[in-house]
C-alpha positions in Angstrom: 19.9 12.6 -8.1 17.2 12.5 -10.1 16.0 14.6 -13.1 13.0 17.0 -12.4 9.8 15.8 -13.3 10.5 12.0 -13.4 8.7 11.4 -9.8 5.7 13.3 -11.7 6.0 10.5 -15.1 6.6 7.8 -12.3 3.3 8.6 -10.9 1.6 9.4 -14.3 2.8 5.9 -15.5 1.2 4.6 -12.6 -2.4 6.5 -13.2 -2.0 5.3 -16.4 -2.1 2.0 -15.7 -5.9 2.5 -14.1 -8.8 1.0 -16.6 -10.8 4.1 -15.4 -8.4 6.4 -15.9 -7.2 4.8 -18.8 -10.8 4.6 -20.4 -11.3 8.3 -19.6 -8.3 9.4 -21.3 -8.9 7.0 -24.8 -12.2 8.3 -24.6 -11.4 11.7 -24.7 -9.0 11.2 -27.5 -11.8 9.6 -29.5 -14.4 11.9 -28.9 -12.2 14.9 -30.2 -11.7 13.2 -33.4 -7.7 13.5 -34.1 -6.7 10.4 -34.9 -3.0 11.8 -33.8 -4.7 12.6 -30.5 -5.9 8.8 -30.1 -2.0 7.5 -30.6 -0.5 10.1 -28.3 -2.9 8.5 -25.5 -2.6 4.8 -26.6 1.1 5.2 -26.9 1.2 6.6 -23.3 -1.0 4.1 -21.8 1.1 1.7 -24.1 4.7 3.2 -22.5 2.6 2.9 -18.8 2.6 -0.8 -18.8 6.0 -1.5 -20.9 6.1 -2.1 -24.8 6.6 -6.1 -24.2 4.2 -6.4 -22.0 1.7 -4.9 -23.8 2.9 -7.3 -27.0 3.1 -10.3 -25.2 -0.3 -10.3 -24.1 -2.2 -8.9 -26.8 -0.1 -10.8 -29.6 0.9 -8.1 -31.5 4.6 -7.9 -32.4 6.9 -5.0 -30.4 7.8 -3.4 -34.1 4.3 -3.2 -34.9 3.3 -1.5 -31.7 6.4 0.8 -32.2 4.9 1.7 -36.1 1.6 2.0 -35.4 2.0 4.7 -32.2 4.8 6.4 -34.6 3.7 9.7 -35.9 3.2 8.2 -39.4 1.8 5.2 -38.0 -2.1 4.2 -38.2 -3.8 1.4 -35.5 -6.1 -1.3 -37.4 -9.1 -1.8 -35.7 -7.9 -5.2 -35.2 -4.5 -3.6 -33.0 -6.8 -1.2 -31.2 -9.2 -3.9 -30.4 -6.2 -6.6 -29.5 -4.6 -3.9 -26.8 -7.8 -2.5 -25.3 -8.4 -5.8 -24.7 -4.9 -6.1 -22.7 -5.9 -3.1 -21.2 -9.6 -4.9 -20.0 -11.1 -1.8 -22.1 -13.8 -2.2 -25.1 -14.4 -0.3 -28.3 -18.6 0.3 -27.8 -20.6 2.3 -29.7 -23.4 5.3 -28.4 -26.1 7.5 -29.7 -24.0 10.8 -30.7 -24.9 13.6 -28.0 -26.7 16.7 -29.7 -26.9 20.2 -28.5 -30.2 20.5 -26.4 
């Protein structure tokens, strides 16, 4: 038997694992400006595809993925850069929208 709700995290790990959805949901985190925000979705994205994975490919050791996802724990833009790279996802840059 399982446990309630772990067909639901099966199936969110999968979506998570989707470069669209994945871009949509690091965007979001971005554009509401909490860098706490920004970790929670990373780390998820991060927990989607496995921890190893993740470090194998993007070269950055398991213990630093673990820190920097950690409540205290703060990405370099070199770390962000190096996983949404695993992820095939880019850090760009856009005009800021104003209020019309």
């Amino acid at each position: 038997m399982s446990a309630k709700g772990s067909s639901f995290n099966d199936y969110l790990e999968e979506r998570l694992k989707d470069p669209e959805l994945a871009c949509h949901f690091i965007a979001e985190a971005i554009e509401e400006n909490d860098p706490d925000y920004l970790k929670v979705a990373l780390g998820e994205i991060v927990k989607a595809y496995g921890v190893a994975y993740i470090s194998e490919q993007s070269g950055i050791g398991r213990q630093t993925i673990y820190k920097m996802l950690s409540e205290k724990g703060n990405p370099t833009h070199k770390n962000l850069v190096a996983i949404l790279d695993t992820l095939g996802l880019e850090l760009t840059v856009r005009p800021k929208k104003t209020a019309s």
